[in-house]
N, C-alpha and C positions, 0 to 999 in steps of 0.2 A: 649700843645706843639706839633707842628705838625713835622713828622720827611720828611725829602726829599730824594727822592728814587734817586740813584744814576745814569744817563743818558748811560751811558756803561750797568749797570746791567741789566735797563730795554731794550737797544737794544739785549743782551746774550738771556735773558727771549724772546726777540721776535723771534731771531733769531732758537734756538731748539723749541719752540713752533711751529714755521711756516717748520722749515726744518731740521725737529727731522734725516729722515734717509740720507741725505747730510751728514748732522754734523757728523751721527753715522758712517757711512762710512769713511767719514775722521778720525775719530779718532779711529777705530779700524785698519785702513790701517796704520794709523801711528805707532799704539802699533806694527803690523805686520811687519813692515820695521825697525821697531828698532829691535824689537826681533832677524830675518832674514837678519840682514842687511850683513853682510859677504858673506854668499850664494846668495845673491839679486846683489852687489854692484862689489864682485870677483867669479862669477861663473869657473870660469878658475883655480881658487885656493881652492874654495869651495863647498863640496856637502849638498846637505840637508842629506844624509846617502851615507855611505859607504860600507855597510857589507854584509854578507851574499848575500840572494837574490835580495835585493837592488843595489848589486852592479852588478852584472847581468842584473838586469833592465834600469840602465842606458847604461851599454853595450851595451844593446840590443836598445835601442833607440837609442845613436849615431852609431849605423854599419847601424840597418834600414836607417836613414838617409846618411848616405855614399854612399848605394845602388845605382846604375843606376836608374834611374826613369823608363828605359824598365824595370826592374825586375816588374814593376807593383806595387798595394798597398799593395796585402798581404802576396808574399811571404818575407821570411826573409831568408837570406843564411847565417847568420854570425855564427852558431852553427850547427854541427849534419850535416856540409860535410861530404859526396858530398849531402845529402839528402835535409837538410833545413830541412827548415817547415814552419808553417805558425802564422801570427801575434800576432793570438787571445791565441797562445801558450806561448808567450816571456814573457809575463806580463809586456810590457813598454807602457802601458798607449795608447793605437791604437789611439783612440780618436786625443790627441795631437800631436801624432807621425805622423798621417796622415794630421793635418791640417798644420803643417810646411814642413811639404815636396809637398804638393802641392802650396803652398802659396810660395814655395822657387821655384818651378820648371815655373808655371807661370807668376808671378807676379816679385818677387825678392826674392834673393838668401839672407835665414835669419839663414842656419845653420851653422854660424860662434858663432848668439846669442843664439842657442838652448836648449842651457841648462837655459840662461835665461828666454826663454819663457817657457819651462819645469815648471821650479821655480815659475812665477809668476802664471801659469795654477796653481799648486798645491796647492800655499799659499791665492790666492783669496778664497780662500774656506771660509779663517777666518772672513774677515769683511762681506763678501756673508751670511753664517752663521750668524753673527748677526743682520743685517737686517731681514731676514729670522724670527728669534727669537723676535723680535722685534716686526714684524708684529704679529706673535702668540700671543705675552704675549698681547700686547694689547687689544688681545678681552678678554682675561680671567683679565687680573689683571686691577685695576681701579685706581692704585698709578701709577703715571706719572716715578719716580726717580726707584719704584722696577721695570721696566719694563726694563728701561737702564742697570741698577745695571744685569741681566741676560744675557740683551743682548749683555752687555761688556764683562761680567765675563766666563759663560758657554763655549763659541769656545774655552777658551784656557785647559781647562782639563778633556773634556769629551774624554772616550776610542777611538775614533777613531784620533782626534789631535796630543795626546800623542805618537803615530804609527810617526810621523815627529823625535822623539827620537830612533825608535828601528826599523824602517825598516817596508817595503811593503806601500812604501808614498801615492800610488795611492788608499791606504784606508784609508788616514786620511782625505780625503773630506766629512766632515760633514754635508757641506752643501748639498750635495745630498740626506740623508737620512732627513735632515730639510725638505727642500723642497717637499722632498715625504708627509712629512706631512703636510707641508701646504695648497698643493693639495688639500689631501682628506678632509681637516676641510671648505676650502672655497666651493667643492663640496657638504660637508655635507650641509654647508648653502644657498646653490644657488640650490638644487634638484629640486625644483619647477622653475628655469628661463631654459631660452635654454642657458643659461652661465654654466651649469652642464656638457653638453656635450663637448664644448669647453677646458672646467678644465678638462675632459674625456682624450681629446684630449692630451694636456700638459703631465699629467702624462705619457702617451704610449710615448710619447717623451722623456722624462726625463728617464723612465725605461730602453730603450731601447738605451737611447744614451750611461748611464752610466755604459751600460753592455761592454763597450768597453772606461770604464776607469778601472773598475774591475768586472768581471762575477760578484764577490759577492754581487754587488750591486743588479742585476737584482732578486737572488733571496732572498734579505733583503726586498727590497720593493716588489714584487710581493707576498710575504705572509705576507707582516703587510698588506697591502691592500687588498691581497682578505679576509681575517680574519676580517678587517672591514667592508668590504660590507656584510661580512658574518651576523658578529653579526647586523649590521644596518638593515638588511632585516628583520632577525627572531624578531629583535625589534616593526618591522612594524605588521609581522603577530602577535606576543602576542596584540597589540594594534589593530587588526584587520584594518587599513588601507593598501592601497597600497604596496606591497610589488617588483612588478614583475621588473621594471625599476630600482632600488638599483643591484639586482641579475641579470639582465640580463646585465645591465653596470660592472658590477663587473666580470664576467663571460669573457665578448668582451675583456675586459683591458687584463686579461689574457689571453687570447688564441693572442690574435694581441699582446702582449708586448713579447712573450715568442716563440711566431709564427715565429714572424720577424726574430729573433735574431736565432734562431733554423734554419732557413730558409738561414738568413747570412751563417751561420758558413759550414752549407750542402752545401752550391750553390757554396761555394770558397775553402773550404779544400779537395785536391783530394786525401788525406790521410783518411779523414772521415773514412770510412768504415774498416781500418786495425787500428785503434785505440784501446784499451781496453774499453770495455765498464764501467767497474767495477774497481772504484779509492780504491786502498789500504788506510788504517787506519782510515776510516771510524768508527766513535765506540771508536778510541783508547783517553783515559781519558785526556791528556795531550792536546786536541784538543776541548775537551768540557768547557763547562763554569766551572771553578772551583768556587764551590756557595761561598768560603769566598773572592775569587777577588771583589765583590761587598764592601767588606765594610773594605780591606785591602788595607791603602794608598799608594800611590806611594814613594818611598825614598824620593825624592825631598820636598816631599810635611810634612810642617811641624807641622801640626795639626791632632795630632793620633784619631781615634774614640778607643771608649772602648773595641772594641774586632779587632784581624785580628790573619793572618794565621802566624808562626813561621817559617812553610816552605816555601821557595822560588816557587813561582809564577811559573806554564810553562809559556817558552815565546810566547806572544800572548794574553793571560788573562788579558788582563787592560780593568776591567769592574770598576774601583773603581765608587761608586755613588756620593764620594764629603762629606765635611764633614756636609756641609750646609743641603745638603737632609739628611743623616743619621744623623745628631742631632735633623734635626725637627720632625722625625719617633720618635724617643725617647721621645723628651716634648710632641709628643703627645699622645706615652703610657703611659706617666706618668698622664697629665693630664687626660684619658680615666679612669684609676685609682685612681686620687684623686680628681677629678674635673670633675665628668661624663659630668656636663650638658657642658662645653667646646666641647666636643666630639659631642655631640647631636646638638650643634649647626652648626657645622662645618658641618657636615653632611647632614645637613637641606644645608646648602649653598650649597656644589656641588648638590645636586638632584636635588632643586629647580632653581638653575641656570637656566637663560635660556643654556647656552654651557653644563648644566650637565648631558647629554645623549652623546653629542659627547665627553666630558668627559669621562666618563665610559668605550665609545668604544672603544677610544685610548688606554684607561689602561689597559682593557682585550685583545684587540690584540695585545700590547706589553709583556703580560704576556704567551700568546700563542706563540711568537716566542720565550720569555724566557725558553718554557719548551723543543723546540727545540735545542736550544741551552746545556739542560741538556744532550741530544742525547735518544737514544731508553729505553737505559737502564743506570744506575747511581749506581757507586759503593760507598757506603758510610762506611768511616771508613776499607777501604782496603778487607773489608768479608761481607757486607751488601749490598745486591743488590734491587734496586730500580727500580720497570719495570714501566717507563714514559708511561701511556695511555692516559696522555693529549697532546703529541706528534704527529699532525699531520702526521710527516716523517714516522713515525711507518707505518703507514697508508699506506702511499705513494710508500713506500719502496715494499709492496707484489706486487705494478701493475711496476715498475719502478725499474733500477739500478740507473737511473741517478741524484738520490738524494746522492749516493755515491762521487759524487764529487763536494759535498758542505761540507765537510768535516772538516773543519776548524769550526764546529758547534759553538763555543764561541760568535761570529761576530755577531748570532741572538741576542745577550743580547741586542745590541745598542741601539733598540728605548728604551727597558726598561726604560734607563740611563734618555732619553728625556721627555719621559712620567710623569717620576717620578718629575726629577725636575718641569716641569710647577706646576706638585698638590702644590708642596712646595711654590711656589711662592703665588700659590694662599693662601693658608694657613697664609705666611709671609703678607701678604697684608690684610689678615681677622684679625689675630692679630691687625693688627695695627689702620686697622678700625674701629674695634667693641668694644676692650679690652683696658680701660682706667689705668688698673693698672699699678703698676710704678713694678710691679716683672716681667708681662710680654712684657713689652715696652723693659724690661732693654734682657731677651730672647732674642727677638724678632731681635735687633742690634748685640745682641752676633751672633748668626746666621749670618748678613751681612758680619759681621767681618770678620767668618768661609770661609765664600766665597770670600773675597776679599783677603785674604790671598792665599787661595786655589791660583787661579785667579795668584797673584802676585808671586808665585812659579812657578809656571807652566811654565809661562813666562820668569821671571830670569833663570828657569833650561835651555829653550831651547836657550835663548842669549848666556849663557856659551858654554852648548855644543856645536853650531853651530860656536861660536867663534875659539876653541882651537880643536876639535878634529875629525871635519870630512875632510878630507883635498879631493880632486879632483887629485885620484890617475892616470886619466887619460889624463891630462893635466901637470900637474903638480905636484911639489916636488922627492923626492926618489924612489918610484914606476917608476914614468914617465922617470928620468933621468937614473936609469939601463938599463931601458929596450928602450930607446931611443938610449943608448952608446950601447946594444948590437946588437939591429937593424941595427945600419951605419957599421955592419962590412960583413953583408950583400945585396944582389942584392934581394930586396922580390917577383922584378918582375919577376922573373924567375919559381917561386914557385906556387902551386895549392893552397895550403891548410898548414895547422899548425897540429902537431899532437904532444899533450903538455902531457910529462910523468913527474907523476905519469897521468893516462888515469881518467879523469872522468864522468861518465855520466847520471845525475839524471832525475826524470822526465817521465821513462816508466811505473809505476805502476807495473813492475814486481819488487820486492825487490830482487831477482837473479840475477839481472842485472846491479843492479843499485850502482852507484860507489861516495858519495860525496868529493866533494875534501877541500884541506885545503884552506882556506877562502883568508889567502894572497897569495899562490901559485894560485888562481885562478883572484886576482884583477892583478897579476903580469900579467897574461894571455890574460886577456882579454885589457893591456895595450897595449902589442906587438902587437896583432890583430889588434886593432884600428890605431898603426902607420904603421903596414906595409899594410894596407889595404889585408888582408886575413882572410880567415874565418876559423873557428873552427872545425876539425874532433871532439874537447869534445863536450858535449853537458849537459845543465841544461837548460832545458826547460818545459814545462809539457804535459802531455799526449802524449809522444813520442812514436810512433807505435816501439813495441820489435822488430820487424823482422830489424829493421833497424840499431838497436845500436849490437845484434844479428850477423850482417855482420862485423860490424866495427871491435868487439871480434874476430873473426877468424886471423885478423892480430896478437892478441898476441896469442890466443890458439892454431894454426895451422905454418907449417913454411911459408906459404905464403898466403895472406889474399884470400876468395874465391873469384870468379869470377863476383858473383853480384854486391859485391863490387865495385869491378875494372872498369867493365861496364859502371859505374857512373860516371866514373872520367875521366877528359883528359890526355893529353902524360907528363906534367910537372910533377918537382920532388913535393915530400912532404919535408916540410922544418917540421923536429921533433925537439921541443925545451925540455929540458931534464932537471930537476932540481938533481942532487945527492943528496943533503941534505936530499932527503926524501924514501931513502934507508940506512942502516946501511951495515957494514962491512959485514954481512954474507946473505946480498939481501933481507933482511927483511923489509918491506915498514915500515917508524914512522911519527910521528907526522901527520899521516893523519885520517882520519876515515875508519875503520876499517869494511868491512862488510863482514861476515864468509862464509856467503851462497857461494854457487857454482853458475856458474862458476865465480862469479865478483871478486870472491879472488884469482884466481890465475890469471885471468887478471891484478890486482892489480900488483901482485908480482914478473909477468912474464912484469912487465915494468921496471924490475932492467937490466934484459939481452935481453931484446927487440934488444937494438940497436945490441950486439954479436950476434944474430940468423940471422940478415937480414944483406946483403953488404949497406955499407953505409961511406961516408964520412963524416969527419967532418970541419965543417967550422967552427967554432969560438966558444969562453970558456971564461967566465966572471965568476968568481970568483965561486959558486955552480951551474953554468947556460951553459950547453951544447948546443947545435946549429949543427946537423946533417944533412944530406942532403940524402935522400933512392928515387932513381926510383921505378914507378909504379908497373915495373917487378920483385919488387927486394920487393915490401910491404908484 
């Protein structure tokens, strides 16, 4: 009996065989517009995040774009009046932020959809990503379905994605740290054509461009890449062939990828030089990779592995590996334990691999940014200290401060996460190759399972939240409409600047200075700014030269602010927007953060009687929300 192949199935079969990354693109774009569809479909209604420094970051994106186009590309005036600063400071993605504002000032005016365009920049990442993954598995995995299976699954719950749920979005582009590897594997293999230098070429692009969607990138990739040219080279001398053209390429990438960007930020910040050189909390634990984020799942996610942490996570630590990699770490101590020769075989496959060098080198330079990411030093168990001397930074740190403001050390764990799963895959695909048993077949699917679940969590978690609770406080809903009814009661044209009590001002690296504010008092803030088209005496920004936030403090610490100040500013009033709610009966600042140090505390405190020390008017009062009006002469 002969059976008849179905005419649909074999056009499907023809069709992913001839146009696997079409297909894979489409259909990971579609998971991604289902997921995102709220934020994609009502950007006007919807954020991809709202909080903390996220919402800042959009802030700072729609006021850049408000901007006159004479202000030029890189200043930014909408915080830290009268002074400003500059772009690379705001953390609103420059990259995208400059290519709609020139593309609006040329061509056509498209920042009506700019939050749209924002969105789709961010969330290409995901189907970018698995193309990306795609190409990789394919040189290493030889099953057609585990290749897809990764390349569908992985974009949606490796640590940097997950950042799309908790803020700082312009680091959940994965596809830039993929990419960075797919670079260096097609260079590994192309060393011998002059298509080496070209892929040479690509990376310094790619490094450079991403350092102005988040610095972090620039130095994520610039150390798993020189860490692999590293080990690539010292491979060549153990094997006594050629070694000078891996280290001399590896050398040019950084100095020109680090040059550039070093040379941007010099050539256009005329603050440069009164900046602090040395970033506070460098070292501090809550910043470093927490070693059980690795294998302690996300809430969402509902397949526990055997061990994780009881205590709550700092925020920022979403290193989880997946349940998929850390069960298949486990079958395989088990089998190293009961089943050596399994072990012995597997073994045999990666070394003998033809990819099984540039294998290795990826593991080991991802394990070199992982001990970065542990930081210099490691406190284990609250009283055990762990002095990291496989820490390059260690190193780095005697000739340099400026590794001090890579700070956020957790970040480096990322390729880990990448590295690790490809061995899985390949292991998953070795299984199913070589091992006819029905125990490790039956494994083998338990594991997809793990991941397709992971995958399908991931997913569901972010359609919820994106549905019901990030809402676009600055277009719309309750945020938008107070602060919209307390703006029509004033003229904002008449005004300089906004000077928003409680005062605050994050971002100088002096912790003396530095004032964080309550999270809705400031999306409230940066709402009025955005309608009345005025900029901000607060400021959250980063690396904020002190002399400058310094001046601003003499308005509360002094009876009238000093002169440098004043200098700055033109003859209009300051329009001060004034919340009570966040003083008690006896002028005690509450529900704000609180920081004891000197002077920022009685800054804090002294913005109870700010308005009674200076002549001032008042213009208008909406329910906890005061509206003052103070001359220059009078600040």
């Amino acid at each position: 009996m002969q059976w008849k192949i179905n005419p649909l199935y074999k056009k499907v079969n023809y069709i992913i065989g001839k146009y696997p990354l079409s297909l894979l693109f489409l259909i990971s774009s579609g998971l991604t517009f289902y997921t995102f569809y709220y934020p994609l479909v009502y950007p006007s209604q919807f954020l991809l995040y709202d909080r903390f420094d996220q919402a800042r970051n959009i802030y700072a994106y729609l006021y850049f774009l408000d901007q006159d186009f004479s202000e030029g590309l890189f200043r930014f005036l909408g915080l830290n009046y009268p002074y400003g600063d500059f772009i690379f400071y705001t953390d609103c993605t420059p990259l995208i932020a400059w290519s709609v504002k020139i593309f609006s000032h040329y061509i056509i005016d498209i920042t009506p959809i700019s939050l749209v365009v924002y969105n789709i920049f961010i969330l290409s990442s995901i189907p970018l990503t698995a193309i990306l993954l795609f190409r990789i598995l394919s040189m290493v995995v030889t099953i057609p379905w585990i290749v897809w299976l990764g390349a569908l699954c992985l974009p949606w719950f490796n640590p940097q994605t997950v950042r799309l749920n908790t803020g700082d979005i312009n680091l959940s582009m994965s596809v830039i740290i993929v990419c960075g590897i797919y670079l260096i594997i097609l260079m590994y293999k192309q060393v011998r054509t002059i298509k080496f230098y070209f892929l040479l070429s690509l990376l310094i692009l790619l490094t450079v461009s991403s350092c102005f969607v988040h610095v972090y990138y620039l130095a994520i990739l610039g150390t798993f890449a020189g860490s692999f040219f590293s080990i690539w080279g010292l491979n060549e001398i153990y094997h006594r062939r050629p070694f000078l053209k891996i280290w001399i390429s590896g050398f040019a990438y950084l100095i020109i990828s680090f040059g550039l960007c070093l040379t941007i930020f010099r050539t256009t910040d005329s603050f440069y030089s009164i900046r602090n050189k040395i970033a506070e909390g460098y070292g501090w634990m809550n910043w470093k990779l927490n070693f059980s984020s690795l294998f302690s799942e996300y809430d969402f996610l509902h397949i526990p592995f055997l061990f994780h942490s009881n205590t709550p996570l700092p925020d920022g630590n979403a290193n989880y590996l997946g349940s998929f990699t850390l069960y298949t770490i486990v079958i395989l101590l088990l089998l190293a334990i009961f089943r050596s020769q399994y072990a012995v075989n597997l073994k045999r496959l990666i070394l003998k691999n033809i990819n099984g060098n540039l294998l290795m080198f990826l593991l080991i330079s991802s394990l070199i940014l992982l001990s970065i990411s542990l930081g210099e030093e490691y406190i284990l168990n609250t009283n055990i200290k762990f002095v990291n001397l496989f820490n390059p930074f260690k190193y780095l740190h005697r000739f340099t401060q400026m590794v001090t403001h890579f700070r956020a050390l957790n970040r480096f764990a990322w390729t880990f996460f990448w590295t690790l799963n490809f061995f899985s895959f390949i292991i998953l695909a070795h299984f199913i190759i070589t091992y006819k048993e029905a125990s490790l077949r039956i494994v083998a699917f338990i594991l997809v399972a793990f991941l397709l679940l992971d995958a399908g969590d991931a997913l569901l978690f972010s359609r919820n939240f994106h549905k019901k609770q990030v809402t676009n406080h600055y277009q719309y809903g309750t945020i938008y409409n107070d602060m919209k009814s307390l703006s029509n009661q004033i003229d904002a044209g008449k005004y300089q600047a906004i000077l928003a009590i409680p005062y605050f001002c994050v971002g100088t690296e002096d912790y003396t200075i530095t004032l964080d504010p309550n999270d809705d008092f400031a999306r409230n803030i940066y709402c009025i700014s955005l309608i009345t088209h005025l900029p901000l005496m607060n400021s959250s920004l980063g690396r904020t030269p002190s002399i400058f936030t310094e001046n601003i403090f003499s308005a509360f610490l002094n009876s009238h602010a000093n002169s440098e100040l004043k200098k700055q500013m033109n003859d209009k009033p300051i329009l001060v927007v004034y919340n009570k709610h966040f003083y008690d009966d006896q002028g005690n600042p509450r529900d704000v953060p609180i920081n004891t140090r000197e002077p920022a505390f009685t800054v804090l405190k002294n913005g109870q009687n700010f308005i009674a020390t200076k002549s001032h008017r008042k213009i208008a009062e909406q329910a906890d929300w005061q509206l003052f009006e103070i001359l220059i002469a009078d600040l």
